[in-house]
N, C-alpha and C positions, 0 to 999 in steps of 0.2 A: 504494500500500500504506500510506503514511503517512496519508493518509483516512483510512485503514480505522479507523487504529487510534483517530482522532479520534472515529468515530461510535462505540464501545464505549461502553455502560451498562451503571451498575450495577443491577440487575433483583433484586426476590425472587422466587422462585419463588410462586405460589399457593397449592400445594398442601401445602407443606414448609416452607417460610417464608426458605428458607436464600439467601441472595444468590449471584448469577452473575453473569457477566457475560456481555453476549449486544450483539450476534450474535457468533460466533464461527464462524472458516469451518469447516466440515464437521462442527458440533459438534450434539447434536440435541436441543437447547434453542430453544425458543420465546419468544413475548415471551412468554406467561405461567409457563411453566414450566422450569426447570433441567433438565440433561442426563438428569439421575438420574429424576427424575419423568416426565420426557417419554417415557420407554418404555414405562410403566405402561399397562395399560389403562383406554380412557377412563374407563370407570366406577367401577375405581380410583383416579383420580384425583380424581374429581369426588368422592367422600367422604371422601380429603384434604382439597379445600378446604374443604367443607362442614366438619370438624371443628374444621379452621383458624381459618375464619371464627369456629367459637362460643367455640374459645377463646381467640382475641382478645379477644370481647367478654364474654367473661367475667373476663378481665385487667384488662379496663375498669372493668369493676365492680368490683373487688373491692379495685381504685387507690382508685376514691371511697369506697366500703365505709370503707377506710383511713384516707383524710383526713377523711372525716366521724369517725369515731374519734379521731384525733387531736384538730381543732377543738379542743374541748371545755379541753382541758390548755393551750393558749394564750389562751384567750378568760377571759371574767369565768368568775367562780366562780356568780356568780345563776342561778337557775333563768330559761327562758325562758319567758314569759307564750302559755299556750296548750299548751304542749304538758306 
């Protein structure tokens, strides 16, 4: 039993983003999915992720978005040749 508890990861779900911890005995979490999500039907689930997925990477974006914005306030005051 003390194994067991050795192999516990921490996991986020795909579909929710929210972290578990898996495996867990009798618990009905998957490696991709948290207990909550895993009940879902699959095709519920799967536009979870999909939403998931874009807005990560629309977080992504909009981090660089940011830092490009900032840039400017640290850097010289000169205009950049070309643009």
């Amino acid at each position: 039993m003390a194994d067991e508890d050795n192999e516990l990861q921490e996991r986020v779900c795909r579909a929710c983003g929210e972290p578990y911890r898996y495996p867990v005995r009798h618990s009905p979490a998957t490696r991709f999915h948290c207990a909550s999500c895993a009940g879902l039907p699959a095709d519920v689930r799967a536009m979870f992720e999909k939403y998931n997925r874009r807005i990560k990477a629309l977080a992504v974006q909009l981090e660089r978005l940011e830092q490009r914005c900032r840039a400017p306030e640290h850097g010289s005051a000169e205009p950049r040749p070309g643009r």
